[in-house]
N, C-alpha and C positions, 0 to 999 in steps of 0.2 A: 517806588512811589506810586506807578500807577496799581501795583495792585491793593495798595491803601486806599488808594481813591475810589475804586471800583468796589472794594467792599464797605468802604461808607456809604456809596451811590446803593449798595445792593439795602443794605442798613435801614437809611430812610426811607428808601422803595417800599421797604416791606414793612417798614413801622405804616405808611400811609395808608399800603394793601388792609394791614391788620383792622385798620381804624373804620377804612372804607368797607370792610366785608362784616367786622362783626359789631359794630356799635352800636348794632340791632340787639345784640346781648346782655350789653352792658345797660345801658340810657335809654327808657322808655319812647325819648324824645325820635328817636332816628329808628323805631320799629317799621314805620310807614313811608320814609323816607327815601328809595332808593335813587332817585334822582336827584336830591340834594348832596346826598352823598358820594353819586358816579359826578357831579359840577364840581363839588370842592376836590374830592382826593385824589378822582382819576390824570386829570393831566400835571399835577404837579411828581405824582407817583409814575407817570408813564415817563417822563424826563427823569427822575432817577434810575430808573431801568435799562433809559435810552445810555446814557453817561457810563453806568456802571459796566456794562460791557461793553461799552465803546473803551476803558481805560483795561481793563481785563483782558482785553484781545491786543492792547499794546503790549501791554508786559508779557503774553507769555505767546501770541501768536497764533493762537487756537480757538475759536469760535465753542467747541466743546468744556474747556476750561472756564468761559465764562456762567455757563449754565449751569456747573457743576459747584462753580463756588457760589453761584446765588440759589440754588439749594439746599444747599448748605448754610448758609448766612440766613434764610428766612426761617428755619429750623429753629435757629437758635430766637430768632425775633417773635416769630410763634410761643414758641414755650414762656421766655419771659412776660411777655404784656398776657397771652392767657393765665399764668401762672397772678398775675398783682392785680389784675383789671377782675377776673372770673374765678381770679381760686383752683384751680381748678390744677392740682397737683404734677409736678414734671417729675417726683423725684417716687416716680413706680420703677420696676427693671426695664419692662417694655420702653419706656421714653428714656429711661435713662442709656439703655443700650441705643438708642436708634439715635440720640445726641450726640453719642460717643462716634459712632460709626458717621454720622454726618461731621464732626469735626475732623475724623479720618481723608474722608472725601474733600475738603478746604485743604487740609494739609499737604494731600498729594498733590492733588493741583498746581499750587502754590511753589511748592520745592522740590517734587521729581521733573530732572529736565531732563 
């Protein structure tokens, strides 16, 4: 269970990161904005971070395991919201190999004990 939770914590973390780093891309609106946008997304994003590896380092005991699955998990956060918000294609060999290889590194994590 906690590693469910930690990778939902990692999930939202990095949808918020996404929002907050590049909404400058998307929406005209938040080009000029970076303090509006470090007040809303930064600290509710920092508590998903805080969480997710706080629940990550129950389950498996290792401070390294959780950094490795939240690389992993923002990977995959990354490609989605760029891929519907920006277009901006996931399904080249270069990203598709480096998604595969990052669901690798989740997976070991995860289930070599």
């Amino acid at each position: 269970m906690s590693y469910l939770l930690g990778i939902l914590f990692f999930t939202v973390g990095n949808i918020l990161a996404w929002f907050q780093f590049n909404s400058q891309f998307v929406w005209s609106y938040w080009q000029n904005r970076p303090i509006l946008s470090n007040v809303i997304f930064a600290i509710p994003m920092g508590m998903c971070f805080w969480y997710a590896v706080k629940h990550i380092v129950a389950a498996s005991g290792e401070l390294w395991t959780s950094k490795l699955v939240g690389f992993g998990v923002s990977n995959f956060v990354f490609a989605i919201l760029t891929y519907a918000l920006l277009k901006e294609s996931i399904f080249t060999p270069k990203t598709m190999i480096c998604l595969f290889l990052a669901s690798l590194v989740i997976v070991i994590q995860v289930f070599w004990k």
